[in-house]
Predicted model as a PDB file, atoms N, CA, C, CB and O in Angstrom, pLDDT in the B-factor column:
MODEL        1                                                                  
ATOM      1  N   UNK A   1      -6.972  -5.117   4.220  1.00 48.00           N  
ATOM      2  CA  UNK A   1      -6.060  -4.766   3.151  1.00 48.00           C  
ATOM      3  C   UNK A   1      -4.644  -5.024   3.654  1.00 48.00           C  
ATOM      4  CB  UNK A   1      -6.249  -3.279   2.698  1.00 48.00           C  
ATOM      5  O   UNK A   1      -4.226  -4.452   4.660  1.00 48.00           O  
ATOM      6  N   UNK A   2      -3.915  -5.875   2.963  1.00 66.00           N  
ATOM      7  CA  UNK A   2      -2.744  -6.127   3.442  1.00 66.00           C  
ATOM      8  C   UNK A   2      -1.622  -5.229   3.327  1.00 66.00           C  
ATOM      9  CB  UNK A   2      -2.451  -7.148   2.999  1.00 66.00           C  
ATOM     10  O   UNK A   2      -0.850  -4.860   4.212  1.00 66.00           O  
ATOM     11  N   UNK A   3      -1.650  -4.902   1.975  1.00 68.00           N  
ATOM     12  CA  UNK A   3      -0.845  -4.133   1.608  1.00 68.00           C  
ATOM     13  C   UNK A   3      -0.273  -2.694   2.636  1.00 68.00           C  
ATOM     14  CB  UNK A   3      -1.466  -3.870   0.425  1.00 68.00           C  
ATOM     15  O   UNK A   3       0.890  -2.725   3.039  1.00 68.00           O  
ATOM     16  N   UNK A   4      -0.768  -2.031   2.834  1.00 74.00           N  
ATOM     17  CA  UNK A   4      -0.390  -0.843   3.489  1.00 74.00           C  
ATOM     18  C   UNK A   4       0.702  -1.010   4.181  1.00 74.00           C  
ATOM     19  CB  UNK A   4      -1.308  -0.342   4.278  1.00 74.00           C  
ATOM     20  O   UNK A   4       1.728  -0.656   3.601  1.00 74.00           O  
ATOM     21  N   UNK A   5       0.817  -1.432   5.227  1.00 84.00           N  
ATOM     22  CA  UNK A   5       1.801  -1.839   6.449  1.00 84.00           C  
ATOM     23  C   UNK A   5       3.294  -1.845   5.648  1.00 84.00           C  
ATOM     24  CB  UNK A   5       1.359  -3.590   7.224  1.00 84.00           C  
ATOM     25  O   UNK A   5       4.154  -0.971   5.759  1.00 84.00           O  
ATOM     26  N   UNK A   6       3.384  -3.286   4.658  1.00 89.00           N  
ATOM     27  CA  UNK A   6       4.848  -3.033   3.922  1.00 89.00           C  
ATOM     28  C   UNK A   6       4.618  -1.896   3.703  1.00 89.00           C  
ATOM     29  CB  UNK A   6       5.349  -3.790   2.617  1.00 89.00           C  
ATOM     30  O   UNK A   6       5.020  -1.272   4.685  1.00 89.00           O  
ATOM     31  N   UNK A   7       3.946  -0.823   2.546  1.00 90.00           N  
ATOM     32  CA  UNK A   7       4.187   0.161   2.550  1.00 90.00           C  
ATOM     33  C   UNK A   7       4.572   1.545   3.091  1.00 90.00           C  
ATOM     34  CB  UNK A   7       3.808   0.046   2.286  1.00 90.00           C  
ATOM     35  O   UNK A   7       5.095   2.468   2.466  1.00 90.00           O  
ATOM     36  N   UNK A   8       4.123   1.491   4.685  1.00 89.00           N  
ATOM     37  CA  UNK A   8       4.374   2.151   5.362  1.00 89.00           C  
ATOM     38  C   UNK A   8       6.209   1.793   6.057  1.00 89.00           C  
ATOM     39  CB  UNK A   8       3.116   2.097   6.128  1.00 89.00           C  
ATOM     40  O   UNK A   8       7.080   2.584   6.419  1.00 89.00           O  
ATOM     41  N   UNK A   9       6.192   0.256   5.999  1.00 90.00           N  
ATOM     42  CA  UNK A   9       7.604   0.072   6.131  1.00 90.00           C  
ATOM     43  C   UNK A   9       8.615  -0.068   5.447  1.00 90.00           C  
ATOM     44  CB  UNK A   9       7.776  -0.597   6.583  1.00 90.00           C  
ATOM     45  O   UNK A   9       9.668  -0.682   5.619  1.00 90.00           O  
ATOM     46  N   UNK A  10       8.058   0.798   4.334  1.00 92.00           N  
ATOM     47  CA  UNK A  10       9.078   1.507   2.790  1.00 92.00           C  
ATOM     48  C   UNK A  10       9.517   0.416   2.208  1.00 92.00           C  
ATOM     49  CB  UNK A  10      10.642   2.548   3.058  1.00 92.00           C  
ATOM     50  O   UNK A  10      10.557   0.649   1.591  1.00 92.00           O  
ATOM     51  N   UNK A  11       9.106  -0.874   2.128  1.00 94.00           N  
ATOM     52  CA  UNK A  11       9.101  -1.766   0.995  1.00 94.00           C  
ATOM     53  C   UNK A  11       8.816  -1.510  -0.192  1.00 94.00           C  
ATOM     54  CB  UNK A  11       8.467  -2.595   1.144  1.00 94.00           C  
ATOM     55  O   UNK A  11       7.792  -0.853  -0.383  1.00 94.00           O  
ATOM     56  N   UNK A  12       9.433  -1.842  -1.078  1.00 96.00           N  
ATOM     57  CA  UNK A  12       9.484  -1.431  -2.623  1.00 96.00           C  
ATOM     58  C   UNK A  12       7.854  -2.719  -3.195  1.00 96.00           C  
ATOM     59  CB  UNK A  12      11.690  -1.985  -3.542  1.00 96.00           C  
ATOM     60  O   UNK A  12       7.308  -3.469  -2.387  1.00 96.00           O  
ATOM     61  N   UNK A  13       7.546  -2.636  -4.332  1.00 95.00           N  
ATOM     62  CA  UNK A  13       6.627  -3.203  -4.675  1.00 95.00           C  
ATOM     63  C   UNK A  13       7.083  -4.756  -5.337  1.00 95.00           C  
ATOM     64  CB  UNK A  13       5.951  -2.239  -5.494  1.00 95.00           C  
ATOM     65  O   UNK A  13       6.130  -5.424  -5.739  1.00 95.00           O  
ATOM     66  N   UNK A  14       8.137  -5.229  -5.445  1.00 97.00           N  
ATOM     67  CA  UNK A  14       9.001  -6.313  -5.726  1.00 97.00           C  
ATOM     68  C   UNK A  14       8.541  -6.984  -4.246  1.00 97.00           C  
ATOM     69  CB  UNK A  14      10.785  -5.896  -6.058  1.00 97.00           C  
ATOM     70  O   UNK A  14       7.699  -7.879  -4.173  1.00 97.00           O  
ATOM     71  N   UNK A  15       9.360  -6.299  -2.865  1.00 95.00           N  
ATOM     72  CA  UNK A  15       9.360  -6.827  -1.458  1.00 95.00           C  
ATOM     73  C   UNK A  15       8.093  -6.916  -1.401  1.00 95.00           C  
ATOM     74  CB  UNK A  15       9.990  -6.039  -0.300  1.00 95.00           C  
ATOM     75  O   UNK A  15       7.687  -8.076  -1.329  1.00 95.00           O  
ATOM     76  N   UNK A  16       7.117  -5.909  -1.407  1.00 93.00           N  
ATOM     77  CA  UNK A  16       5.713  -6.377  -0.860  1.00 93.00           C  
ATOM     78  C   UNK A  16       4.974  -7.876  -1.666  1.00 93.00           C  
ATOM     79  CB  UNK A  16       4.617  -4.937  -1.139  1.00 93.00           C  
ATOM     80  O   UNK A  16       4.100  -8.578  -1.158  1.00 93.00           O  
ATOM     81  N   UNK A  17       5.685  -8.103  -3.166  1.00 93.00           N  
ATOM     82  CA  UNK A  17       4.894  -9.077  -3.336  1.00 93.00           C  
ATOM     83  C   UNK A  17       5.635 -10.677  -3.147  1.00 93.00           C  
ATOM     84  CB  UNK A  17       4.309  -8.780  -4.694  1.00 93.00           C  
ATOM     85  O   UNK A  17       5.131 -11.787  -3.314  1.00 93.00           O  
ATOM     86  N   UNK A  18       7.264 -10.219  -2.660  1.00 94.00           N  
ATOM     87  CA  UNK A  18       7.567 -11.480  -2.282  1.00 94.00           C  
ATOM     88  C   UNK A  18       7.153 -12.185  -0.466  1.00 94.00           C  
ATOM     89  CB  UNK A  18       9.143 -11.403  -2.620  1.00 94.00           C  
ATOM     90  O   UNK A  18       7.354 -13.249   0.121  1.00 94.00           O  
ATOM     91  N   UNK A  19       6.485 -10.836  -0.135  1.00 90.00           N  
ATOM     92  CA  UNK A  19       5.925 -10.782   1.419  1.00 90.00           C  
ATOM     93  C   UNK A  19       4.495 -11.313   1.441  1.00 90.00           C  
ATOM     94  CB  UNK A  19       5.899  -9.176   2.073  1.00 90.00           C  
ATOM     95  O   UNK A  19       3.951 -11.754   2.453  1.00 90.00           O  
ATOM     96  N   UNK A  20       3.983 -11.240   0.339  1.00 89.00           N  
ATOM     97  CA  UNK A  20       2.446 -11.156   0.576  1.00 89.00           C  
ATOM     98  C   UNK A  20       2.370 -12.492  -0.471  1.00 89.00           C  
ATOM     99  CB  UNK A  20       1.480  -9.438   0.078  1.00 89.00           C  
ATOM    100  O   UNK A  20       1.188 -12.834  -0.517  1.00 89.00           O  
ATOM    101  N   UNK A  21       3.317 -13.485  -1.442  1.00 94.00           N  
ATOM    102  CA  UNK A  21       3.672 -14.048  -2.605  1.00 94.00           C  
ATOM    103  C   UNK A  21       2.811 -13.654  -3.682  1.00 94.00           C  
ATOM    104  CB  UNK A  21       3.718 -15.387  -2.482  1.00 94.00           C  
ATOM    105  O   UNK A  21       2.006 -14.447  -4.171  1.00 94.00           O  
ATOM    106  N   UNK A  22       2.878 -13.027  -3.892  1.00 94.00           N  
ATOM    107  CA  UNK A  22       1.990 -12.433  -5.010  1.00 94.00           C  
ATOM    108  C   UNK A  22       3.110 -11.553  -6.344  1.00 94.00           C  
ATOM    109  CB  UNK A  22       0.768 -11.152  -4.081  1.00 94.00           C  
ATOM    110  O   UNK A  22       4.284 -11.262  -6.114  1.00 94.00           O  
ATOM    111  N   UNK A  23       2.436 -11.280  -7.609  1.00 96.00           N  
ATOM    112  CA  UNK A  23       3.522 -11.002  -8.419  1.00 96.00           C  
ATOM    113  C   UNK A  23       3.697  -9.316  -8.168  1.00 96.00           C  
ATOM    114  CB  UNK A  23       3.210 -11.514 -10.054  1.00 96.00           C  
ATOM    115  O   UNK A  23       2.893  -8.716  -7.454  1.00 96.00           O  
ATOM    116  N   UNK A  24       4.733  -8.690  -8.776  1.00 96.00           N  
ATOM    117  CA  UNK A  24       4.730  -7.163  -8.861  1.00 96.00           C  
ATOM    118  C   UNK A  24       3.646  -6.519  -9.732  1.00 96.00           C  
ATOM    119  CB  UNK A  24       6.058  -6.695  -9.401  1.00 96.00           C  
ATOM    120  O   UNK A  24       3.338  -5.339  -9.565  1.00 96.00           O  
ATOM    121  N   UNK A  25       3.090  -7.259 -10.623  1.00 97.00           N  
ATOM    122  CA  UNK A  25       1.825  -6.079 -11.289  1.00 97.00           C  
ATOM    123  C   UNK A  25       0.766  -6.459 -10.358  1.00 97.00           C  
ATOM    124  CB  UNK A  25       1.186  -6.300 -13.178  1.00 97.00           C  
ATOM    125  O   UNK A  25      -0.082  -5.567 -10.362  1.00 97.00           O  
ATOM    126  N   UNK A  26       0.562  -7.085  -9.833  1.00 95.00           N  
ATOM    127  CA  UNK A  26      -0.870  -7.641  -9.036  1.00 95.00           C  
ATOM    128  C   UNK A  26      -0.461  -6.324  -7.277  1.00 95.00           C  
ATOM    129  CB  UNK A  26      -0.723 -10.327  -8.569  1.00 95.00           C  
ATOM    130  O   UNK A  26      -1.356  -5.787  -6.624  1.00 95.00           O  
ATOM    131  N   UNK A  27       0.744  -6.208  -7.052  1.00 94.00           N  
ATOM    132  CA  UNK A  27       1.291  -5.331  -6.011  1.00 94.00           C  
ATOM    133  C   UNK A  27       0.529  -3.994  -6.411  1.00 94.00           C  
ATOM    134  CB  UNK A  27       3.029  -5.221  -6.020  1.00 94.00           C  
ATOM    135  O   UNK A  27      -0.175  -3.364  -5.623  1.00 94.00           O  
ATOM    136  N   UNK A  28       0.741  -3.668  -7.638  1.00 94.00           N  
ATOM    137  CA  UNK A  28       0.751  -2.530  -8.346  1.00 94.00           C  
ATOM    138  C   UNK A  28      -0.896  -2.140  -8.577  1.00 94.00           C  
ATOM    139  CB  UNK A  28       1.639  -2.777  -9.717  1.00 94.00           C  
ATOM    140  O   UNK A  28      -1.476  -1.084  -8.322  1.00 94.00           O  
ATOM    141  N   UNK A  29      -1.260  -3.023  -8.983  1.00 95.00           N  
ATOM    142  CA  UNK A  29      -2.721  -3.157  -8.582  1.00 95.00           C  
ATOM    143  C   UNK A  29      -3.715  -2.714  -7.612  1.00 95.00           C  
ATOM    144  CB  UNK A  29      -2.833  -4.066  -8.424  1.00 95.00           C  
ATOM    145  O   UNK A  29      -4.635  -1.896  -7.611  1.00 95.00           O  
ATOM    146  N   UNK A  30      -3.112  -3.694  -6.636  1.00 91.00           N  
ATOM    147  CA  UNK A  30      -3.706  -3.142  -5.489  1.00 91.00           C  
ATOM    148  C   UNK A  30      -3.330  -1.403  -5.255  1.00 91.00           C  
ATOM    149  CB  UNK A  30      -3.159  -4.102  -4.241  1.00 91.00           C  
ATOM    150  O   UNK A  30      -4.072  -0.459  -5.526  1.00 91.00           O  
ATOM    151  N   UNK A  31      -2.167  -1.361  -4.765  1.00 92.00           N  
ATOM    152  CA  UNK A  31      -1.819  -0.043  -4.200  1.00 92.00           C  
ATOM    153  C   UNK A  31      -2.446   1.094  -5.077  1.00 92.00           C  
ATOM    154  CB  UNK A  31      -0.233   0.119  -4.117  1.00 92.00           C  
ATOM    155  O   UNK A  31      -2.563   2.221  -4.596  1.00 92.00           O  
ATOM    156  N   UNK A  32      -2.928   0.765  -6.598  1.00 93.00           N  
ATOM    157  CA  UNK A  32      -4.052   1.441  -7.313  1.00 93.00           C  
ATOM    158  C   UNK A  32      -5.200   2.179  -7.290  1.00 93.00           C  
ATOM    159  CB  UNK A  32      -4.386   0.932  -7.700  1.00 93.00           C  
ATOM    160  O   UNK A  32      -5.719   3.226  -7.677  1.00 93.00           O  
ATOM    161  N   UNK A  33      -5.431   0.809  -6.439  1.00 92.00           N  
ATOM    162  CA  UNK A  33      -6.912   0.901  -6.030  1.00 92.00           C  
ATOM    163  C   UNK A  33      -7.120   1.244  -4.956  1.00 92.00           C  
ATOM    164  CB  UNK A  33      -7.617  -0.110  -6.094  1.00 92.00           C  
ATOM    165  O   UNK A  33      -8.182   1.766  -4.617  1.00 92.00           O  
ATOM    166  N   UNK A  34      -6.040   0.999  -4.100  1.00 86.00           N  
ATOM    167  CA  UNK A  34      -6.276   2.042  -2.837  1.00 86.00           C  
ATOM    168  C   UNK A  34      -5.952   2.930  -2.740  1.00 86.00           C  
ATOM    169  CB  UNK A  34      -5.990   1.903  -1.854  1.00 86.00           C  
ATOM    170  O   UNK A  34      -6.440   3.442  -1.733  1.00 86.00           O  
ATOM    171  N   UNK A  35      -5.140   3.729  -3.389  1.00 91.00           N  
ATOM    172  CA  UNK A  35      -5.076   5.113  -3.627  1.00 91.00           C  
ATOM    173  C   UNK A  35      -6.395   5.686  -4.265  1.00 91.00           C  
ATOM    174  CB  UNK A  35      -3.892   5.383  -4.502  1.00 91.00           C  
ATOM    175  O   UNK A  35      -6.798   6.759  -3.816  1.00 91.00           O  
ATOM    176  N   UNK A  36      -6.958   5.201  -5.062  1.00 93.00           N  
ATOM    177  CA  UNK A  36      -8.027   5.828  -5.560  1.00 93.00           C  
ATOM    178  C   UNK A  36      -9.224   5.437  -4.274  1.00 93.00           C  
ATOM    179  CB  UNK A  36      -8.344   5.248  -7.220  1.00 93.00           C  
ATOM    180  O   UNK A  36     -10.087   6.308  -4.170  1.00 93.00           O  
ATOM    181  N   UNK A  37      -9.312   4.719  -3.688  1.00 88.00           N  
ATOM    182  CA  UNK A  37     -10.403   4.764  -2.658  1.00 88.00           C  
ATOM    183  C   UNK A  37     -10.082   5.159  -1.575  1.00 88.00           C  
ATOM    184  CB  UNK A  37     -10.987   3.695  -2.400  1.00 88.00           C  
ATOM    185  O   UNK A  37     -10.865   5.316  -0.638  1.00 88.00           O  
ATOM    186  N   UNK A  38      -8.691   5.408  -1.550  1.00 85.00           N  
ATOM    187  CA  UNK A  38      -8.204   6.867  -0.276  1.00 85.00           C  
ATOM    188  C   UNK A  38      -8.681   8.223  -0.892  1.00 85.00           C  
ATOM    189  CB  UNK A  38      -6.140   7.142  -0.010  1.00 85.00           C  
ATOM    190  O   UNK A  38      -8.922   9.174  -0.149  1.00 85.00           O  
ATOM    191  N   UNK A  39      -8.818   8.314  -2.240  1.00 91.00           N  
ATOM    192  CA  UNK A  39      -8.639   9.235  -2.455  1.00 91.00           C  
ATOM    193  C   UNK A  39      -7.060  10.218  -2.661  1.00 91.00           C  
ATOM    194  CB  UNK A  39      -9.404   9.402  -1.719  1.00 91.00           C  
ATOM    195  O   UNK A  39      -7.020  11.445  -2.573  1.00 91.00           O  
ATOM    196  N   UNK A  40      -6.096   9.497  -2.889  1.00 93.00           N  
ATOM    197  CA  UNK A  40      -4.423  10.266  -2.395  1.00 93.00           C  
ATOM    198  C   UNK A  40      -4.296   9.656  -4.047  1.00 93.00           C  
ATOM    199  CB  UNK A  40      -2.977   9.387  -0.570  1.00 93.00           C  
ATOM    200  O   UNK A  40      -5.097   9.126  -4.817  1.00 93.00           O  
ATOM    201  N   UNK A  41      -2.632  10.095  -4.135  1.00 93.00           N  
ATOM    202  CA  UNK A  41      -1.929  10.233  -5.248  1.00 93.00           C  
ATOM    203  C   UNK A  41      -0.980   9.334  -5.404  1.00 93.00           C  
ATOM    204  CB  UNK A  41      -1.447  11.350  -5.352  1.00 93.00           C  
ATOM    205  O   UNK A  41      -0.617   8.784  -6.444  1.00 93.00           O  
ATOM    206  N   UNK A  42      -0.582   9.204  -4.296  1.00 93.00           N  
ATOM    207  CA  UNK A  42       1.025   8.528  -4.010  1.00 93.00           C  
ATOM    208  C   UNK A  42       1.097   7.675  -2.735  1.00 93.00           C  
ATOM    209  CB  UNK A  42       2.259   9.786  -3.767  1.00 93.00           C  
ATOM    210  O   UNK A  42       0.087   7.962  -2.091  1.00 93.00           O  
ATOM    211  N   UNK A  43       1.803   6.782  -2.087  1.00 92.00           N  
ATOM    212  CA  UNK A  43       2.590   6.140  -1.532  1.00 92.00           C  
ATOM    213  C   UNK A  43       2.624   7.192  -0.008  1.00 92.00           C  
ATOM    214  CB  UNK A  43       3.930   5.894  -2.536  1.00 92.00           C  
ATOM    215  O   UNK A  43       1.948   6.947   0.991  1.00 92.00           O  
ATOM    216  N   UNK A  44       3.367   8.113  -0.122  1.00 92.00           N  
ATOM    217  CA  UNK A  44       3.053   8.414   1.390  1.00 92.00           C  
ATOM    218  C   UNK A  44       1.713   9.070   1.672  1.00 92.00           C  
ATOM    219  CB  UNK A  44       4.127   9.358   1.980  1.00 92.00           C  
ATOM    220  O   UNK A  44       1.308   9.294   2.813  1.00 92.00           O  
ATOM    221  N   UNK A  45       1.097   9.343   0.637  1.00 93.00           N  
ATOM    222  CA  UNK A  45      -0.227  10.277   1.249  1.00 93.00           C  
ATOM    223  C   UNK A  45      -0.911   8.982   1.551  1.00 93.00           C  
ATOM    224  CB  UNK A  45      -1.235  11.519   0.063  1.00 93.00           C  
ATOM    225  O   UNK A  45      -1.587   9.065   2.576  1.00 93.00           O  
ATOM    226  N   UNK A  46      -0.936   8.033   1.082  1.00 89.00           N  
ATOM    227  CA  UNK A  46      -1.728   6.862   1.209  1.00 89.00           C  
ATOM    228  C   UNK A  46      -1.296   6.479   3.142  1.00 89.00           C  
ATOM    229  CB  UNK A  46      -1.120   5.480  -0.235  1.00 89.00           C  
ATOM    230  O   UNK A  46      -1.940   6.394   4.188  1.00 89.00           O  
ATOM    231  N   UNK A  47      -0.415   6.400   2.884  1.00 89.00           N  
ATOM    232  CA  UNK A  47       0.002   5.933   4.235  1.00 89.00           C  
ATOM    233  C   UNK A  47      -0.526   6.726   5.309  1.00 89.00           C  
ATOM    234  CB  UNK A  47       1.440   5.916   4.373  1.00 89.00           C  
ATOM    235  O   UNK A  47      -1.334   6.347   6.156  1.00 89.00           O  
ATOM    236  N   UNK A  48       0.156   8.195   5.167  1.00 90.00           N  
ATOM    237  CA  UNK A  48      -0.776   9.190   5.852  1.00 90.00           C  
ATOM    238  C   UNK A  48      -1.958   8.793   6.124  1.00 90.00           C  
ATOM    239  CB  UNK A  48      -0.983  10.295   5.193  1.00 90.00           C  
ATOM    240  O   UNK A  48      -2.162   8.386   7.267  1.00 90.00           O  
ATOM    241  N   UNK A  49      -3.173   8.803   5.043  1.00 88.00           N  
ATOM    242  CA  UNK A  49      -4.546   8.897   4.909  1.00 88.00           C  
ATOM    243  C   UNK A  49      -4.852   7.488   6.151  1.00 88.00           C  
ATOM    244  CB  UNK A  49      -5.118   8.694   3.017  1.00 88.00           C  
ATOM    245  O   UNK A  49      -5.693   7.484   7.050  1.00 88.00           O  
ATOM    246  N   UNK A  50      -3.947   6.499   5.831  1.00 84.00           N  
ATOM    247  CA  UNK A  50      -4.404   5.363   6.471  1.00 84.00           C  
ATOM    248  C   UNK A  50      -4.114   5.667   8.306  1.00 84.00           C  
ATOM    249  CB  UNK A  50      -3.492   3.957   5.732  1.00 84.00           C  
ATOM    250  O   UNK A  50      -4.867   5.700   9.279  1.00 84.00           O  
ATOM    251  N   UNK A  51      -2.916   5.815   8.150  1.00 87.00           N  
ATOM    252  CA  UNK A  51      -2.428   6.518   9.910  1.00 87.00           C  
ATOM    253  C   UNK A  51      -3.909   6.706  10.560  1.00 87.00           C  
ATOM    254  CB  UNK A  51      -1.426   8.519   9.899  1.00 87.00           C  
ATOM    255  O   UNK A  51      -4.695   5.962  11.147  1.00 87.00           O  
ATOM    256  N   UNK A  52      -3.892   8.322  10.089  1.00 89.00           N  
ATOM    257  CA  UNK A  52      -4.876   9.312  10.332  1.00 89.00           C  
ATOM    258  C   UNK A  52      -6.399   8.470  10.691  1.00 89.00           C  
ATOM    259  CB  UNK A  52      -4.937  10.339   8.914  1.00 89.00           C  
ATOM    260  O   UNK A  52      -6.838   8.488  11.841  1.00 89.00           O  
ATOM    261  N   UNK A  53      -7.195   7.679   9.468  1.00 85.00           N  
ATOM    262  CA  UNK A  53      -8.183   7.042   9.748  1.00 85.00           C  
ATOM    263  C   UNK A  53      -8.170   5.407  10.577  1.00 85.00           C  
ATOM    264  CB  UNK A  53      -8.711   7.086   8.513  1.00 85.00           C  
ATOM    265  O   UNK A  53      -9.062   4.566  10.466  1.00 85.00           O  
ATOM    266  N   UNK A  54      -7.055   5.287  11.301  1.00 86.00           N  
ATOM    267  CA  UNK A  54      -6.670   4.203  12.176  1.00 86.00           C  
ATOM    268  C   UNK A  54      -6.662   2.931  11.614  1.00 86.00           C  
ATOM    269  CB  UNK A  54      -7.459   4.144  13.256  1.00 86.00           C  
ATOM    270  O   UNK A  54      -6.801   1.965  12.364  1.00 86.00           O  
ATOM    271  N   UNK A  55      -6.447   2.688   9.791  1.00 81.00           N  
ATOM    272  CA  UNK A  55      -5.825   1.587   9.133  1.00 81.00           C  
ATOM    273  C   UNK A  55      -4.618   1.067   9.566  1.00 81.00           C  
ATOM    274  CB  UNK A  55      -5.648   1.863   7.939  1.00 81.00           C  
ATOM    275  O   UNK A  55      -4.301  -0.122   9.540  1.00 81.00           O  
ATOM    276  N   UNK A  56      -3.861   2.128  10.020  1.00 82.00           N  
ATOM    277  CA  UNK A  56      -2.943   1.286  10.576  1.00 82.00           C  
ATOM    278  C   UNK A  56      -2.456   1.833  11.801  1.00 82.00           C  
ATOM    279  CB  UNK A  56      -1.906   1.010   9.698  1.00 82.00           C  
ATOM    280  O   UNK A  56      -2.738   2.949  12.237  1.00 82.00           O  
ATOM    281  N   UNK A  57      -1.598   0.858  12.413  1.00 73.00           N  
ATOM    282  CA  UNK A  57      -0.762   1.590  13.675  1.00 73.00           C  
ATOM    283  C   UNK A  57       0.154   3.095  13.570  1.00 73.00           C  
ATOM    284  CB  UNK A  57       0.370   0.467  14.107  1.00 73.00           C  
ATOM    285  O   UNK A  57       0.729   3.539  14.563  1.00 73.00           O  
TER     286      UNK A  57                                                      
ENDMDL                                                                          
END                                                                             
């Protein structure tokens, strides 16, 4: 999953999809769907959740 990382490095969803070239609803998308298969609500719990289960550094 690519996404996380910008997110954790507080990129807005515009930056993550000119990082990843992809558009802002397709950004929006994703981070959707991984919140719902984290299980979280938001943007930092996501990040959290990922930390914690060693998704990311």
């Amino acid at each position: 999953m690519a996404v996380p990382r910008p997110v954790a490095d507080g990129c807005t969803n515009a930056e993550i999809g000119r990082r990843l070239f992809i558009g802002e609803p397709t950004v929006r998308t994703h981070l959707l769907r991984a919140f719902a298969e984290l299980g979280v609500d938001g943007r930092t719990a996501a990040v959290t959740h990922a930390m914690r289960f060693g998704l990311l550094d």
